[in-house]
C-alpha positions, 0 to 999 in steps of 0.5 A: 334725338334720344334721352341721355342719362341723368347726373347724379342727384347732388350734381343735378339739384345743384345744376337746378338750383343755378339754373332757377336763378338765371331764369329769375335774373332773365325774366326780370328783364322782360316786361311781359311773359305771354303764354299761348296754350290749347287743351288739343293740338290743331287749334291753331296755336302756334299760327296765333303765337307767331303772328302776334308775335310778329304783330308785336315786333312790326311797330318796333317793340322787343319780342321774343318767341320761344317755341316750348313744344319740343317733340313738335316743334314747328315755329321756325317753320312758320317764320321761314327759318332755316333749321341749319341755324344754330344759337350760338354758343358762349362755352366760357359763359355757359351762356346761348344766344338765340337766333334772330329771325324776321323783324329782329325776332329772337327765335329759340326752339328744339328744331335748331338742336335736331340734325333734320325736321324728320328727327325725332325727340324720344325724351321723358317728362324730366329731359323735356323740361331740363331742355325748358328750363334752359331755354329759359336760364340758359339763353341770353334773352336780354331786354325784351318788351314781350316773350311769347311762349308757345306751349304744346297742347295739354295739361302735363310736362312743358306746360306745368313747367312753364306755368311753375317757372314765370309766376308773373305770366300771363296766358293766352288759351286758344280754341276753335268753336269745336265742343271737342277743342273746348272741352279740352280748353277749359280743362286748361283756364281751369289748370291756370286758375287752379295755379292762380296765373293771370288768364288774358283771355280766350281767342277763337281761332278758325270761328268761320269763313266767307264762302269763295262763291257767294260770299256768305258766312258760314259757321265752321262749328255749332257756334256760342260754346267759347262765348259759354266759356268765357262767361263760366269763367268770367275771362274775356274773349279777346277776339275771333279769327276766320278761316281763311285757306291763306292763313295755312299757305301761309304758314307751311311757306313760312310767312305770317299772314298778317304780313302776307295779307295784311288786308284780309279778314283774318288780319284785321280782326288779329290786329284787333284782337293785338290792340286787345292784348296790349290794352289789357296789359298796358292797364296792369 
C-alpha cells in the first residue's frame, strides 16, 4: 500500500477539524483509554495488549482493542482473525464499524485495509497518522468499558499522535529486564510525563522462567533494572510475566494464553497484574 497525495491544505484542515470532533464525541463515550507503549519492538507488547484486552472482556465488560502500529500490524494475528474481514462501511455516514472478534472484542487494525499480510504500508509520518485519527474519528466504537491502544515501539508519529488526541489516556510501558529494552522504556515514561499523561505503570514481560528439567527459576536478564525505574520515576510496577515457550505458540496460532492456559504461571500473574490495572483505575 503506497502513500497517496494529500488534499489541498484548506480541504485537509477542514477534513482535520471534523475529524477532531468525532474523535472527541467517540471518546467520551469510553469509560477508559489504555495505551500500551514500549521504547523497543520485541517486548512483548502486543501479547500484553491482547491478553489484557481479552482478560477484560472474558468477566463481561465492553473492550475495544485497536492496533495503532500500521506498518506492523499484528493483533489480528494473535486473536486468530481472518485478515479477509473487513469493517464495514456506512458510506452515507462516512462512518465504519469494526470488526468483531472472540468475546465480542471490537477489533480494528491496518491488517484488515491490506490485500495480504506480505503487503507492505510504505506511508510517511502525515498518512500514518491521517489513518490514526480515523480510526479513532472514524469508527463507530460505540459505549466501551475499556479501549486498548497498542502503539508500535518508540517515541514519533502514532505514538505522539495518539498521546496528543486522548488527553484522558492512561499508559501502560512495557519492558523486558533487558538494560537495552529499559533504556529505550524509560525514554518513553519520560515522553509521557513530558506530556503530562497518567502513567499506570510498568509490567515486565519475559522476567524469567522455570527450567523444563529441574524446575529451577533462572533469570533471563541481570534482574532489578525495571524495579530501578520505577523507583526513578516513581511509577508503579504492575506486575512481572515469566517466559514461558507457550506464551509465543500461542500467539503465532492466534489464541491469548490466558484463555489457552488459563492455569499456568504466565496466566496467573497476568491475572494479577489485570486485578492491578482495574484497581488503579477504579480508585481514579
Amino acid at each position: 500500500m503506497v502513500e497517496e497525495e494529500v488534499p489541498d491544505i484548506n480541504l485537509k484542515e477542514m477534513m482535520l477539524d471534523e475529524r477532531s470532533k468525532n474523535i472527541k464525541t467517540n471518546m467520551e463515550k469510553i469509560k477508559y483509554k489504555i495505551v500500551i507503549i514500549s521504547g523497543k519492538g520485541g517486548v512483548g507488547k502486543t501479547t500484553v495488549a491482547i491478553n489484557l484486552a481479552m482478560s477484560l472482556a472474558s468477566v463481561g465488560l465492553r473492550v475495544g482493542i485497536l492496533d495503532v502500529d500500521i506498518t506492523g500490524p499484528n493483533v489480528i494475528k494473535m486473536l486468530g482473525i481472518s485478515p479477509e474481514l473487513k469493517p464495514k462501511v456506512d458510506a452515507e455516514a462516512k462512518r465504519f464499524y469494526p470488526v468483531n472478534g472472540p468475546l465480542n472484542l471490537k477489533v480494528m487494525s491496518m491488517a484488515f485495509l491490506t490485500l495480504n499480510p506480505d503487503e507492505p504500508v510504505i506511508w510517511r509520518g502525515p498518512m500514518k497518522m491521517s489513518a490514526v485519527r480515523q480510526f479513532l474519528g472514524d469508527a463507530e466504537w460505540g459505549e466501551l468499558d475499556y479501549l486498548i491502544c497498542d502503539l508500535p515501539p518508540g517515541t514519533s508519529d502514532e505514538t505522539l499522535d495518539i498521546l496528543q488526541l486522548i488527553p484522558d489516556e492512561n499508559v501502560i510501558v512495557v519492558s523486558t529486564p533487558q538494560e537495552v529494552a529499559l533504556m529505550d522504556a524509560r525514554k518513553t515514561i519520560k515522553m509521557a510525563m513530558v506530556m503530562e499523561r497518567n502513567i499506570l505503570g510498568i509490567i515486565e514481560n519475559m522476567s524469567g522462567f522455570n527450567c523444563p528439567h529441574c524446575g529451577e527459576y533462572v533469570d533471563l536478564y541481570p534482574p532489578g533494572g525495571v524495579e530501578k525505574a520505577t523507583a526513578d520515576f516513581n511509577i508503579t510496577l504492575l506486575g512481572k510475566i515469566p517466559f514461558e515457550t507457550e506464551v509465543s505458540q500461542q500467539g503465532d496460532q492466534g489464541l491469548p494464553f490466558i484463555l489457552k492456559y488459563p492455569e499456568s504461571k504466565s496466566a496467573t500473574a497476568f491475572k494479577e497484574t489485570v486485578k492491578k490495572i482495574r484497581g488503579h483505575l477504579e480508585k481514579q
